[in-house]
C-alpha positions in Angstrom: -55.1 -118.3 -57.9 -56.8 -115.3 -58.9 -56.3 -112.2 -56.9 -58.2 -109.0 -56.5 -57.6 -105.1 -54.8 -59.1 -103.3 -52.6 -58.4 -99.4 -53.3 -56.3 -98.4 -50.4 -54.0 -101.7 -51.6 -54.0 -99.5 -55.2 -53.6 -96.4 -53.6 -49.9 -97.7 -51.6 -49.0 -98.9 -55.1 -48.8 -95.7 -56.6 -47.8 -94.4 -53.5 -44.6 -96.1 -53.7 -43.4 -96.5 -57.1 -40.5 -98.0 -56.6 -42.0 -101.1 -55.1 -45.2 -101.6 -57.5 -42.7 -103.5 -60.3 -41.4 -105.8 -56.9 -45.5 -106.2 -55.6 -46.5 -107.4 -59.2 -43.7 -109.3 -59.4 -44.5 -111.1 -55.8 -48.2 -111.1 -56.8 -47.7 -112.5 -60.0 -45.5 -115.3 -57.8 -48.6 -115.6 -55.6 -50.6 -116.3 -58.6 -49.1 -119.3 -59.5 -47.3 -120.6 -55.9 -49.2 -119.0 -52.7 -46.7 -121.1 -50.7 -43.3 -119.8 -52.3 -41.2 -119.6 -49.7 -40.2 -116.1 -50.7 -43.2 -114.9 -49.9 -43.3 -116.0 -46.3 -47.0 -116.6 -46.5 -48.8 -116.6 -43.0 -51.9 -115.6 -41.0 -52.2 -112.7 -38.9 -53.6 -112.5 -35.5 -54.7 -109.4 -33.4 -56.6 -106.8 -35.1 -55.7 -109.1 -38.6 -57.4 -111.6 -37.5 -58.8 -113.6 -40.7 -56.0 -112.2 -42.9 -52.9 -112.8 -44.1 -49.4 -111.5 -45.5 -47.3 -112.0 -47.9 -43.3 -110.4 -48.1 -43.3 -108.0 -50.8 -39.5 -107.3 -49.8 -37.7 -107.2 -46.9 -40.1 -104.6 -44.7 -43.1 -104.2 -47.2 -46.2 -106.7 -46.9 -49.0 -107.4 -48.4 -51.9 -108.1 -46.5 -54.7 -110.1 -48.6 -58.0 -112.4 -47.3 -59.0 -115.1 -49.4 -62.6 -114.8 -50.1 -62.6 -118.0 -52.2 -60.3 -121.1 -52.0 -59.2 -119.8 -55.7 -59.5 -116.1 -55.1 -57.1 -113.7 -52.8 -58.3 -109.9 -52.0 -55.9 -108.1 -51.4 -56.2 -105.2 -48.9 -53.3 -103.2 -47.8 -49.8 -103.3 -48.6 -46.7 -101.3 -46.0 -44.1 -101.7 -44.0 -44.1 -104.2 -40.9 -44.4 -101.9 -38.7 -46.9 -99.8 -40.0 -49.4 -102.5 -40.4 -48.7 -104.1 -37.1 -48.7 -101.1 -35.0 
């Protein structure tokens, strides 16, 4: 699958350094298996409606929307509770 960002998904990764080696690594994961189970892959409902996340580690997701059946966007990336406030 190819995958694309959004800026405010760039702008969290060099936000937080320390988890942009972990994101690529998950991404990179994605790439190849969008169902690992690692990555907990789901849909999101609520104000995410249309969307889903991925587990970038145990707090941080990625939120991405497939605007192809072979291409991912991905949009945001924080902690659970940021993103699901």
């Amino acid at each position: 699958m190819r995958v694309s960002f959004h800026k405010r998904f760039k702008k969290q990764l060099e936000k937080n350094p320390s988890l942009k080696r972990k994101a690529e690594e998950r991404i990179v994961l994605f790439s190849g298996e969008p169902f690992h189970p690692i990555l907990n892959n789901h849909s999101l409902t609520g104000t995410w409606e249309g969307y889903r996340n991925i587990n970038i580690t145990g707090d941080y997701r990625a939120v991405y929307r497939l605007i192809d059946m072979d291409v991912a966007y991905f949009v945001d990336m924080d902690t659970h509770s940021n993103l699901y406030k």
